[in-house]
C-alpha positions in Angstrom: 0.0 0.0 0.0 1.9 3.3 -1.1 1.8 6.2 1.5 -0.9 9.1 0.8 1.1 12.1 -0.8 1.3 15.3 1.3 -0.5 18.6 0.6 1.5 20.7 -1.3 -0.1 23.2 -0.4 1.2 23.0 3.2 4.2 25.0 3.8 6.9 21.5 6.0 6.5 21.3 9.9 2.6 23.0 9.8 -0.7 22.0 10.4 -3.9 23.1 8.9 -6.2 24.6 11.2 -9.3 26.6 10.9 -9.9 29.8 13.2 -13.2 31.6 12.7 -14.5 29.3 10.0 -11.2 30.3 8.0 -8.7 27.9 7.1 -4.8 28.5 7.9 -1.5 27.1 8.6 0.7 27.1 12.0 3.8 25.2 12.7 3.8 22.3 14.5 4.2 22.4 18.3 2.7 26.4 18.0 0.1 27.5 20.2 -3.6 29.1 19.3 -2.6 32.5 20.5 0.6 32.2 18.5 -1.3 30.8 15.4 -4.3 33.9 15.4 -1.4 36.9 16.0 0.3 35.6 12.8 -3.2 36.1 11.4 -4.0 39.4 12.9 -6.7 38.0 14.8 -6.9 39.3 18.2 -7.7 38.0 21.4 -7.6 39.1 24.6 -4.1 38.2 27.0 -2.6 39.3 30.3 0.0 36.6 31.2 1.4 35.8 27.9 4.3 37.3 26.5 5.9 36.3 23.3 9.3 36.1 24.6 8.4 34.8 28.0 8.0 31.0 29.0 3.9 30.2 29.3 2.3 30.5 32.4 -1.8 30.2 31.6 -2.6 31.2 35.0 -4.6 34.8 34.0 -7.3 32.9 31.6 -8.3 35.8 29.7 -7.4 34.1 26.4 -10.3 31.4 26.6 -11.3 30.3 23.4 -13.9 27.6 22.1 -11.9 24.7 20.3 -13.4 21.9 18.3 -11.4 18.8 17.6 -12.0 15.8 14.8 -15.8 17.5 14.6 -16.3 17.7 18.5 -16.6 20.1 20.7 -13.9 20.7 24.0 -16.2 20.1 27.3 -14.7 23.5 28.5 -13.2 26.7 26.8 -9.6 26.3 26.5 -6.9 29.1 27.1 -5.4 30.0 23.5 -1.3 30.9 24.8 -1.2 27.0 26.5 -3.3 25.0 23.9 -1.2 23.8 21.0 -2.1 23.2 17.1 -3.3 20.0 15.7 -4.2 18.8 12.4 -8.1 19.7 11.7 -8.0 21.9 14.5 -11.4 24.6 14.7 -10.8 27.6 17.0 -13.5 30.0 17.5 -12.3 33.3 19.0 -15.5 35.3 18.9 -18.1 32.9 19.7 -21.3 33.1 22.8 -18.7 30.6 24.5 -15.7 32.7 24.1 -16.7 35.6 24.7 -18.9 34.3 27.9 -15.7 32.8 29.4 -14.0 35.8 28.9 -15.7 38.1 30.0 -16.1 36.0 33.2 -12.7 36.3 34.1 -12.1 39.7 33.2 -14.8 39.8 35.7 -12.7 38.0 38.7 -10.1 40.2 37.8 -11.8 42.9 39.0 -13.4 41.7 42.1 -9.9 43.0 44.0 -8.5 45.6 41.4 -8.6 49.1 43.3 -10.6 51.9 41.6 -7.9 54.2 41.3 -7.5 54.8 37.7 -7.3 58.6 37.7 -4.4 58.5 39.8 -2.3 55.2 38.3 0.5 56.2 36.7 -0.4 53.5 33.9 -3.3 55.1 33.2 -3.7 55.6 29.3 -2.0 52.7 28.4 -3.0 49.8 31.2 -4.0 46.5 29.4 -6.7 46.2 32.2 -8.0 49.5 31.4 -8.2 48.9 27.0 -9.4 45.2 27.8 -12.2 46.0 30.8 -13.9 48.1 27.9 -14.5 45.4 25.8 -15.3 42.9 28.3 -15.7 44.3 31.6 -19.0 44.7 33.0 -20.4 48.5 33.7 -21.4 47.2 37.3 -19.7 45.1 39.7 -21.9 41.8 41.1 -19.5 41.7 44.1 -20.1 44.1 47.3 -17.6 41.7 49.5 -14.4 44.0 50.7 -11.3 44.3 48.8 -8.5 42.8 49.8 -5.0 44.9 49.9 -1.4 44.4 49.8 1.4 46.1 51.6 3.9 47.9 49.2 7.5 46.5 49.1 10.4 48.8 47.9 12.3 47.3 45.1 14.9 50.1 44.7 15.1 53.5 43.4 14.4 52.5 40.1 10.7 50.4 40.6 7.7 51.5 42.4 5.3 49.3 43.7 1.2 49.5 44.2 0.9 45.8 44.8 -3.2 46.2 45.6 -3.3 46.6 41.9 -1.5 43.4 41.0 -3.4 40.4 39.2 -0.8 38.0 39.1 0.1 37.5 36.0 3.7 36.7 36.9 4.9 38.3 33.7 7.6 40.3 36.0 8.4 36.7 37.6 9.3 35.3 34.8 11.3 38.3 33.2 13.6 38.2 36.7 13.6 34.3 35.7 14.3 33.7 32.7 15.8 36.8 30.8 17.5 38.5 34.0 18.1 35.2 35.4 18.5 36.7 38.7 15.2 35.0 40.5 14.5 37.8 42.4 10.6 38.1 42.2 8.0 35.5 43.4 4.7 34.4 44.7 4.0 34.0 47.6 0.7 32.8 49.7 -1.8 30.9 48.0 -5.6 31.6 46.8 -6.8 34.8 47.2 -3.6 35.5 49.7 -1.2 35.6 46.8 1.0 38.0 46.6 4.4 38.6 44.0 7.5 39.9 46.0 10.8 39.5 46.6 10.7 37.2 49.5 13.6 39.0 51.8 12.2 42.5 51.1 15.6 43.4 49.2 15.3 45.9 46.2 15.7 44.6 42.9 19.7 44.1 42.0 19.5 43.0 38.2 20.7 45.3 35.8 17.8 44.6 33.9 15.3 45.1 36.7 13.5 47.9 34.7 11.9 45.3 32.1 9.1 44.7 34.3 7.7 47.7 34.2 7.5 47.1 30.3 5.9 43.7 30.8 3.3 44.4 33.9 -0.2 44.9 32.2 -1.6 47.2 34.9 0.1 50.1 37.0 1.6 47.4 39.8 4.5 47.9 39.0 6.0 51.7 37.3 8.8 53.9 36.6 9.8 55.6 40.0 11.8 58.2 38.4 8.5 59.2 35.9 6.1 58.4 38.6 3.2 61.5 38.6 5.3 63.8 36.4 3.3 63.4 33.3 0.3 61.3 31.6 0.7 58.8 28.3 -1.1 61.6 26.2 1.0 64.0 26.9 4.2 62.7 26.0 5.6 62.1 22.3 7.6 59.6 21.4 11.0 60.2 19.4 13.0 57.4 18.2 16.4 57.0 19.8 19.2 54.6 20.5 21.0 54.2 24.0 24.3 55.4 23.8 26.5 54.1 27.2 27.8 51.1 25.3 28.1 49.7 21.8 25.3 47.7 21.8 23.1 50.3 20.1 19.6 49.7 21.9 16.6 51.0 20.3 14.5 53.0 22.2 11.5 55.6 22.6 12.2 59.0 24.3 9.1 59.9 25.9 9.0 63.8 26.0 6.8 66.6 26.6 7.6 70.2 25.8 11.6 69.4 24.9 12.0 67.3 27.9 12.5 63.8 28.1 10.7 62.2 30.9 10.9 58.5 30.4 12.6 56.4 28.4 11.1 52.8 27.0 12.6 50.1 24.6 11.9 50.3 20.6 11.8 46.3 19.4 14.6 45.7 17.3 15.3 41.3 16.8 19.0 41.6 15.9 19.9 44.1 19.1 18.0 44.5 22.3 14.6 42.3 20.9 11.8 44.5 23.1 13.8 44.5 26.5 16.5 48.0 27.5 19.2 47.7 30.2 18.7 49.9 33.0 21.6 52.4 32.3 19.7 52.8 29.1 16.5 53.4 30.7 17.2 56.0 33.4 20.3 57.9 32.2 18.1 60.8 30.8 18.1 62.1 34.1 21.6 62.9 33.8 20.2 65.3 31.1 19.3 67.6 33.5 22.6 67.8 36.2 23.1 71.0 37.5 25.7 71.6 36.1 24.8 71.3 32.1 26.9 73.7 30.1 24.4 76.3 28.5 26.2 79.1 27.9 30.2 79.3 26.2 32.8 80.1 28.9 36.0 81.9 28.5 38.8 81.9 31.6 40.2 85.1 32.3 42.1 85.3 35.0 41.0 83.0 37.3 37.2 83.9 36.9 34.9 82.0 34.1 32.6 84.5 32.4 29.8 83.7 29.7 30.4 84.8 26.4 28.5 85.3 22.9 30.0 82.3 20.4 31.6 84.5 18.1 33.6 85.6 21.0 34.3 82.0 22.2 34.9 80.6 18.8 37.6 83.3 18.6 39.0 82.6 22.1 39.3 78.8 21.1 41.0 79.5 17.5 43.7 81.8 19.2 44.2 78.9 21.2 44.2 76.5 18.6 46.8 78.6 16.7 49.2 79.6 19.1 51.3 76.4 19.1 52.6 74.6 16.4 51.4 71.7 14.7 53.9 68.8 16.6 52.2 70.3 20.1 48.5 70.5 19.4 46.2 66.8 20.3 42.8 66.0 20.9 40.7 63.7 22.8 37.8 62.4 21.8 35.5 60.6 24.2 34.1 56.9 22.7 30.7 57.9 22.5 31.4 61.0 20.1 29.1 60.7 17.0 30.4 59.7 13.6 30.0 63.4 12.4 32.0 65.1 15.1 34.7 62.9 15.1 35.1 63.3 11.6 35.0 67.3 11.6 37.4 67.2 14.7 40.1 65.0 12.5 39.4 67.4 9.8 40.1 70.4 12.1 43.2 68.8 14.0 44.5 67.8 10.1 43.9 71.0 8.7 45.9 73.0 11.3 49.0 70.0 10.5 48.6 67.6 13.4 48.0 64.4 13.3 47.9 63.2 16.8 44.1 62.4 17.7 42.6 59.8 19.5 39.8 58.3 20.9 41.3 55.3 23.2 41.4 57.0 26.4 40.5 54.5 28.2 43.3 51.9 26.9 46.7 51.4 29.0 48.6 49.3 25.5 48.5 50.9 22.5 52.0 49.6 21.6 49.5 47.0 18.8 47.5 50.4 17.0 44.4 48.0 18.1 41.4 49.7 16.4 37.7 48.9 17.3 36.0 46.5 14.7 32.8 45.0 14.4 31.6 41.8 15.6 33.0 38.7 13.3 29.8 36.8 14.8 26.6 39.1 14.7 25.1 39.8 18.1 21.8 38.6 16.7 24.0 34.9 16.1 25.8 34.7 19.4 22.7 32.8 21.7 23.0 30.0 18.4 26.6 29.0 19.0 27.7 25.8 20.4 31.1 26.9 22.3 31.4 30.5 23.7 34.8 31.6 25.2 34.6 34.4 27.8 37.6 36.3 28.1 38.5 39.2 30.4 34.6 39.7 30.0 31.4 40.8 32.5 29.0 40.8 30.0 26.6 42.1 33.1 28.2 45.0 33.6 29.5 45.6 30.4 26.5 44.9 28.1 23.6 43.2 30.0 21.6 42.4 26.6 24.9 40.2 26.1 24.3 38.2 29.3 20.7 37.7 28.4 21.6 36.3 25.0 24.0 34.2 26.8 21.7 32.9 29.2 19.6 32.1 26.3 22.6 30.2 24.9 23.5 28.0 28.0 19.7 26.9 28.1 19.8 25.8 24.9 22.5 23.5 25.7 25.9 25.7 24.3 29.1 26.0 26.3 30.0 29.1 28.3 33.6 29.0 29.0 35.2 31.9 31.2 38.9 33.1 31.3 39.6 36.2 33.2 40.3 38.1 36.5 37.3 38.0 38.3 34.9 35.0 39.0 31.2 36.7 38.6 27.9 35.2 38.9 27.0 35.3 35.4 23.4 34.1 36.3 24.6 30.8 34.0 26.4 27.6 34.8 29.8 27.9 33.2 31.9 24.7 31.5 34.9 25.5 32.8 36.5 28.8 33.9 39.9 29.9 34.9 40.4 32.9 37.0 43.9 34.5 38.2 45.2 37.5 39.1 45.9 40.2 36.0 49.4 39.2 35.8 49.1 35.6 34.6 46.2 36.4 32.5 48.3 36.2 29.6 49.9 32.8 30.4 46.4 31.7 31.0 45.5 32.6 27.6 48.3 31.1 25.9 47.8 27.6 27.9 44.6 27.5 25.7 46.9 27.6 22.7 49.1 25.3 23.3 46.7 22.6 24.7 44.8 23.4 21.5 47.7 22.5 19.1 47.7 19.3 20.8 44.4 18.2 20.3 43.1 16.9 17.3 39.9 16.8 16.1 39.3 12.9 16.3 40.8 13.4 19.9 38.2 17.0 20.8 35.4 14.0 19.4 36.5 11.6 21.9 36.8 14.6 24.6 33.3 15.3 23.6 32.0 12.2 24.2 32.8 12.2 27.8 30.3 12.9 29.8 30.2 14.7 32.2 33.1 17.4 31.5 35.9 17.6 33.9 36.2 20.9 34.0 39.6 21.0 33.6 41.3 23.9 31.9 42.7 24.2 29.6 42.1 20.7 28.2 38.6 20.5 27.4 38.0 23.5 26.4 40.6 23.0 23.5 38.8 19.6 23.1 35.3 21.6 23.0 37.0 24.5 20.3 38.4 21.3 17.9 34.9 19.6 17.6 32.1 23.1 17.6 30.3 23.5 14.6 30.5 27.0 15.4 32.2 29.1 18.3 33.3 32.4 19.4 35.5 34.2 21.7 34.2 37.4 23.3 36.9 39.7 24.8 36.1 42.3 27.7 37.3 45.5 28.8 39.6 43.7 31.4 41.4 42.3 28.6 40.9 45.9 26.2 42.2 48.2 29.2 44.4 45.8 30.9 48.3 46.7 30.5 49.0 43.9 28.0 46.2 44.4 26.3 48.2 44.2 23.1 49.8 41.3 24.0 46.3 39.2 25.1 44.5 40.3 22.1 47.5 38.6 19.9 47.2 35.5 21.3 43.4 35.8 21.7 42.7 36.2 18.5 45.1 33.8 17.0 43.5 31.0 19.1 40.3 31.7 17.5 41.8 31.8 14.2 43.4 28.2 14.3 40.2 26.5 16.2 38.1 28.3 13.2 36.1 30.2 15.6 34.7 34.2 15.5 36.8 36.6 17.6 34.5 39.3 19.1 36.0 42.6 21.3 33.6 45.0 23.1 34.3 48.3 21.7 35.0 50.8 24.3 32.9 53.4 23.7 29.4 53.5 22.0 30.3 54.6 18.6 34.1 53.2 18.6 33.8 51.3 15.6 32.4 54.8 13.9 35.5 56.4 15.7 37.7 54.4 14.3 36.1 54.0 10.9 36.2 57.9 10.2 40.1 57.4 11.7 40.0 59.3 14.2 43.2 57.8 15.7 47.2 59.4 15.5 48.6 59.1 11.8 52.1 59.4 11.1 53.7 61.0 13.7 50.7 61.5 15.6 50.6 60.7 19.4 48.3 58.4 20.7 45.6 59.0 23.7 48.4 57.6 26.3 51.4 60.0 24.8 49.2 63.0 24.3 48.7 62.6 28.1 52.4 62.2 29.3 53.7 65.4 27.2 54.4 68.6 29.1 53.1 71.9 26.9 51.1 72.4 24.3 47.1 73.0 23.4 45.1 70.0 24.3 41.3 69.6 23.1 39.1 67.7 25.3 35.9 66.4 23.3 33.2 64.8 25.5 35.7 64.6 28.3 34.7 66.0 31.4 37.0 64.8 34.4 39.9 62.5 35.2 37.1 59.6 35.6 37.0 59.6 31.9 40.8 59.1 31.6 42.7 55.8 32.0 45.2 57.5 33.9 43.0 58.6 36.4 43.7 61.4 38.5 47.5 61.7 37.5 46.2 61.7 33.8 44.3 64.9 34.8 47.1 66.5 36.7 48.9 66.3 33.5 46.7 67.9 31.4 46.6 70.7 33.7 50.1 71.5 33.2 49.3 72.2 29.4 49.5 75.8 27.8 45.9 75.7 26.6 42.6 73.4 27.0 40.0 73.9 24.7 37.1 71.6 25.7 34.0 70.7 23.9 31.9 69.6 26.0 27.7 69.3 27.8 28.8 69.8 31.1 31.2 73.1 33.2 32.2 70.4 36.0 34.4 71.8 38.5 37.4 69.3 37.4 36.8 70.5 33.9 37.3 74.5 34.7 40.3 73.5 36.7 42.0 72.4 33.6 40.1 74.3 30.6 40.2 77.9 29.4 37.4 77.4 26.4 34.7 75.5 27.6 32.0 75.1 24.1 28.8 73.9 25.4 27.4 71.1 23.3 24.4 68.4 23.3 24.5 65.2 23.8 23.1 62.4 21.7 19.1 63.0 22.8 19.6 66.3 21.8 21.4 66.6 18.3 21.4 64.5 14.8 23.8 62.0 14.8 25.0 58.5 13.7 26.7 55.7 15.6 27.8 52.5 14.8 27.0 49.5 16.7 29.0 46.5 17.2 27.8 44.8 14.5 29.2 47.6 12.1 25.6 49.0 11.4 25.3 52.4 11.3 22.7 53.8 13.2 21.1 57.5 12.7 18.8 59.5 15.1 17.2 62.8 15.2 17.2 65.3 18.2 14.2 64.4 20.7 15.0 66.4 23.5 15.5 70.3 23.7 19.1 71.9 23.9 19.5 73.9 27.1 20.4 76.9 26.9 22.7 78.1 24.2 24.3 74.5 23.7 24.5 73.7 20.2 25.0 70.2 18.3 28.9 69.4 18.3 28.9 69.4 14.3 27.3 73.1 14.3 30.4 74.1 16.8 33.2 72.4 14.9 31.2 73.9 11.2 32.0 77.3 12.9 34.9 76.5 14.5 36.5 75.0 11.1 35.1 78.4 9.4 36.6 80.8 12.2 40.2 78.7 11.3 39.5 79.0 7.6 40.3 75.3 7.2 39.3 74.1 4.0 36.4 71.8 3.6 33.7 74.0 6.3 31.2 75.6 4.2 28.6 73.2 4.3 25.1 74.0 6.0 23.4 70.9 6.6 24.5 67.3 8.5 24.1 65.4 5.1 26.5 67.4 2.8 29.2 66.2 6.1 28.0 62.7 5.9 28.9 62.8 2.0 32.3 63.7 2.8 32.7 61.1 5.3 35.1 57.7 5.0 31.9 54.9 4.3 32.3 51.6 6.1 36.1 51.0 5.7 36.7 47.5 7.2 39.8 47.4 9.9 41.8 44.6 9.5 43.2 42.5 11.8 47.4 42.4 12.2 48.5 38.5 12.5 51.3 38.2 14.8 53.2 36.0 16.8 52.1 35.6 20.6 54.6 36.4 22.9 54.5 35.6 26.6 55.5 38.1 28.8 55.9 37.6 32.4 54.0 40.4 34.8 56.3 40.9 37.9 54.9 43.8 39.4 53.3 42.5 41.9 56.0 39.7 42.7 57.4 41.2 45.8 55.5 40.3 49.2 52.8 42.2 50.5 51.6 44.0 47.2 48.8 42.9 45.4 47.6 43.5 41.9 45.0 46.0 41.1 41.9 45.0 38.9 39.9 48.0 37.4 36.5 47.6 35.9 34.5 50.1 35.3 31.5 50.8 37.8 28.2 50.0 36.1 26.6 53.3 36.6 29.3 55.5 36.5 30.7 54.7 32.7 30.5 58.1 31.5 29.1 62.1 32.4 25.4 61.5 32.1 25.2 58.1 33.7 27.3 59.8 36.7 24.6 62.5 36.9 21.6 60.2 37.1 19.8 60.2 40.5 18.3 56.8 40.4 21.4 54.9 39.1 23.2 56.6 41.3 21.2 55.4 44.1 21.1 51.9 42.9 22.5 49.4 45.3 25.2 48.3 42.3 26.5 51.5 42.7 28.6 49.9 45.5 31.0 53.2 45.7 34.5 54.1 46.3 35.4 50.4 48.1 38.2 47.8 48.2 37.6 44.2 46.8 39.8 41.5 48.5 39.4 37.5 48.5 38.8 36.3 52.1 42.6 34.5 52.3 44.7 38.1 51.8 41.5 39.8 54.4 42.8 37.2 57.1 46.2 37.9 56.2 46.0 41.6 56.6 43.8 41.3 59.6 41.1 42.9 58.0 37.3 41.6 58.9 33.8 42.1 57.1 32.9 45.7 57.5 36.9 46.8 57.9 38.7 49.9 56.0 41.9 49.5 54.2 44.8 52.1 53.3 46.2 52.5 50.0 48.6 55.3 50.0 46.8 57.9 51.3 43.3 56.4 50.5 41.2 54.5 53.2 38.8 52.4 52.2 35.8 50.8 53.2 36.7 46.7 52.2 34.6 44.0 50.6 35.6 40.5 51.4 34.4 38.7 48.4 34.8 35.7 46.6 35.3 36.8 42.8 38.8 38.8 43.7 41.6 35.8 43.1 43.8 35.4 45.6 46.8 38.3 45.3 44.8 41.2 43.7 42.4 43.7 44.7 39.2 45.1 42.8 38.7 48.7 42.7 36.0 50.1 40.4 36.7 53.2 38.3 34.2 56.2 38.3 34.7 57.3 41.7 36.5 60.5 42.9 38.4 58.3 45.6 39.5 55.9 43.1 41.2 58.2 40.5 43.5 59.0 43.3 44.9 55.6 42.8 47.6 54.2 40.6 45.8 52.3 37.6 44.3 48.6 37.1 47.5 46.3 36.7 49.9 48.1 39.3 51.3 46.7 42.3 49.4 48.4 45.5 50.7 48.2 48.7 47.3 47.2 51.3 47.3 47.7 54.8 44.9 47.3 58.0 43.4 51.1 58.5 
């Protein structure tokens, strides 16, 4: 008997189904909600969320089902009922709608009546969805229950009365944060969602579930009862505090951005936003925003017109000659005013410009390049090599996409400095102290010339791994169909960062896999595409900073906590003849040093394009206001460039610049030998090795000026980081200080720091002081 032929005319893997007495086609394994949004037919959900796991505990979705000509005894819930051959759904029936409206119903037995007050109000699911199937009159007179508040942070308000327990946030701490934070607890009509221990939220991704929550539960602290939905207008905007390139909304009113939420964008942040990205707009607003240009005379500052600044700053910018004029450009500069400030610093015969300031090794000319595996690819590979890297604090959307990746069975490896909870179970990790991070590395290459592949099978075939490094991870990189190596800003600022990224990326080459750095900076790849690096006989970031005289421009660089040097960094540039500075903020550190300051806007405020670490540029309009007098940095440097009468400045609009710039020139890659070098520095007894990373919310001038970041509980503060074995040995207990120099410190005894090093975050005042990450420090007992 010969098999019946399939339908061609169903697409592989579907099903035909029928949904309102029209026929369709859903993949196999889909559900009914899944199956009627591909059709644009609607119906009616609280609990699910397309990129959440399914929970079916809200029962709004309820739809009549018929199966092989038979009716379903009871209505079934569309988001938890899957496809099947021959399949009838009926979304709009007496049934349907009866068991709908039902529970919309229950849901507002408890639901408080304060809508005019709810900062949701306007765009609450409960709200659109109570219309259509809410009743005018409530049946139930019995009293409504209420839940005490809990405080979740600075960053999340709470009305828990409200609540309907959809456990959308529950399962965004879950499953995309990975952090577990948020719960239920109770049973029946006593169920509540919190955070068990009454701790605020400490994921740096906390703020999605304010996104997710369908009623006004849970809202934005720092926009709570400042405006309504109606009043606001969306602009479209990216974030702009790493290289990631999130999409987002800025919610303003009048010029002002109040809020900020996430635009969807698959290949980059899908429909979630980090927190930095979400509540740096208060930094918009700091105090000390630069609205007016300011001219040092004396020792007083005094406001100026912009002719008579632009004149200050070309004297400036003339009175040395070409070998002692440099700039430095901060990594989150826009394509468009880096290019202009080459132009400028090029025109006027210099060629030493750069925007690595936060690098240590330079000696490799390492240039910032676009992911070799797409970010939208990462979460599909089998092996993935962490090195130097805290994808948390670095780029949370990373760690989500990672998570995502361990769960679906790939291999997280770790090399680096510091052992974090990365909210994933690693393969195998290897943590030391800075100085053999490099021997570490090359370990991994030398194990991996001496596996073959028929030997990485057999590896493979053990089960369960050993963990030991670095033999099966070699044995994992000769066997992965596909594999990557993602390099941090421990590696990238680290004092052989030259060095490690040699033998990093030869490793990947030989074992076949993609080699991805972190840019540092939000538009270095655009930086470093319009080449705004030293040519010739330029000077980089590090020897612009170690020369004595000159004119210096500072662009986008506010204070020493911008510098890799730190504080000494600063003190140098004080000694110089002249500081013009470009910049959106007067800080006090910056008047110390400047005698030009140009007020200019920020990415919120101005035109612009960055490029993302995938090497796709990205353009956005101004959404918020300008304060004051400031003006877009391309305006400034158009009028500055005229006021030089550099060649190349009489365009009037940002296009006829962007027709003039470099267009997606590819860096390549310099294929070198790896040499070890050994790292004594902190041989001798009784120093210890300093690891710098950069604090979390304190990456740049406008995350340092945000309120609610600032009061986050990751923004831990000036402190000391020391593994529990050098504590004892210093005589140092939980809650102890520490002295470094002249600096006291309050100490952390944690488990990450390796034995022989301490962790100090940069983006603090106190730790500028100190000498930079990779130095030998002597600690003692305060």
């Amino acid at each position: 008997m010969s098999a019946q032929p399939a339908d061609p005319h169903v697409p592989p893997d579907h099903v035909t189904i029928e949904i309102n007495g029209n026929q369709a086609f859903a993949p196999k394994g889909s559900m009914i909600i899944q199956a009627a949004d591909n059709l644009g037919i609607a119906i009616p959900r609280f609990c699910y969320h397309e990129k959440l796991p399914i929970a079916a505990n809200c029962r709004m979705c309820m739809v009549e089902v018929e199966m092989g000509g038979k009716p379903m005894p009871k209505p079934q819930p569309a988001c938890a009922t899957p496809v099947a051959e021959g399949l009838k759904i009926f979304t709009q029936s007496e049934r349907a709608l009866s068991a709908q409206r039902n529970v919309m119903e229950f849901l507002l037995i408890n639901h408080p009546l304060d809508c005019p007050i709810c900062d949701q109000g306007g765009e609450c699911e409960l709200q659109d969805l109570s219309v259509g199937y809410g009743r005018s009159i409530s049946r139930f007179v019995e009293r409504k229950r209420t839940i005490p508040d809990e405080d979740l942070g600075p960053l999340v308000a709470t009305e828990m009365t409200r609540c309907i327990q959809c456990t959308r946030c529950v399962r965004v701490m879950s499953e995309v944060a990975g952090t577990y934070e948020l719960g239920g607890m109770e049973r029946g009509e006593r169920l509540q969602i919190g955070t068990y221990v009454g701790k605020p939220l400490m994921s740096e991704l906390s703020g999605n579930v304010i996104d997710v929550c369908p009623v006004g539960a849970l809202t934005n602290k720092a926009f709570r009862f400042r405006a309504r939905a109606w009043e606001l207008i969306a602009r479209p905007s990216i974030g702009y505090h790493d290289a990631l390139g999130s999409n987002l909304w800025l919610h303003t009113r009048r010029g002002e951005v109040l809020r900020t939420v996430p635009r969807d964008n698959e290949a980059l942040n899908e429909c979630w936003l980090s927190d930095r990205d979400r509540y740096s707009h208060q930094g918009l607003y700091s105090t000390d925003r630069a609205t007016r240009p300011l001219v040092k005379r004396g020792n007083a500052w005094i406001e100026v017109e912009w002719e008579e600044a632009l004149r200050a700053a070309s004297t400036a910018l003339r009175s040395v000659d070409a070998g002692h004029l440099g700039a430095l450009v901060h990594g989150a500069t826009s394509s468009e005013e880096g290019y202009l400030l080459k132009q400028i610093v090029h025109g006027l015969g210099s060629r030493s410009i750069d925007h690595r300031v936060r690098a240590l090794d330079l000696s490799d000319a390492s240039q910032a390049r676009a992911f070799e595996m797409p970010f939208a690819d990462i979460d599909k590979a089998a092996v993935i090599v962490l090195v130097g890297c805290d994808p948390r604090r670095e780029l949370p959307l990373l760690n989500a996409r990672l998570r995502r990746a361990s769960r679906r069975g790939a291999q997280i490896h770790a090399i680096g400095v510091l052992d974090i909870d990365l909210t994933y179970a690693l393969a195998g990790k290897r943590m030391v102290a800075p100085g053999a991070l490099l021997e570490s590395v090359s370990l991994l290459g030398t194990a991996l010339d001496d596996v073959t592949p028929a030997q990485g099978r057999d590896n493979a075939a053990d089960a369960p791994s050993t963990g030991e490094y670095p033999r099966d991870l070699a044995g994992a990189l000769a066997t992965a169909e596909s594999a990557v190596f993602i390099i941090g800003d421990t590696v990238s600022t680290h004092p052989q960062a030259a060095a490690l990224r040699r033998a990093v990326r030869a490793i990947a080459r030989r074992s076949g896999a993609a080699c991805n750095e972190l840019p540092l900076g939000a538009n270095a790849v655009g930086l470093s595409r319009m080449h705004v690096l030293p040519h010739g006989d330029g000077l980089d970031a590090a020897a612009q900073l170690s020369r004595t005289g000159g004119v210096q421009v500072l662009y986008g660089i506010e204070s020493a906590l911008d510098l890799a040097g730190g504080a000494a960094a600063w003190k140098a540039l004080a000694q110089l003849d002249q500081i013009v500075a470009f910049s959106a903020y007067a800080s006090d550190a910056l008047k110390q040093v400047a005698k030009v300051i140009l007020p200019i806007g920020l990415l919120p405020e101005i035109e612009a394009t960055l490029v993302n670490l995938d090497g796709t540029e990205q353009r956005v309009q101004g959404g918020a206001k300008l304060p004051g007098d400031a003006r877009p940095g391309w305006r400034v440097l158009r009028a500055l460039g005229a006021a030089l009468a550099i060649d190349g400045f009489a365009f009037t609009s940002i296009e006829e610049v962007r027709a003039t710039m470099p267009r997606n020139e590819s860096v390549s890659a310099a294929e070198t030998a790896v040499v070890v070098e050994s790292d004594a520095r902190a041989s001798a007894a009784g120093l210890f090795t300093r690891i710098d990373t950069m604090a979390i919310y304190r990456g740049d001038a406008v995350l340092r000026r945000s309120p609610a970041l600032n009061a986050h509980p990751l923004t831990r503060g000036a402190r000391i980081g020391l593994n529990a074995v050098d504590a004892s040995s210093l005589g140092i207990g939980h809650g102890g200080s520490a002295r470094i120099g002249a600096q006291v410190l309050p100490v952390d005894i944690l488990r990450e720091v390796p034995v022989g090093a301490v962790w100090i975050e940069s983006g603090y005042v106190e730790t500028s002081e100190l000498p930079p990450y990779g130095a030998a420090l002597s600690v003692a007992r305060a």
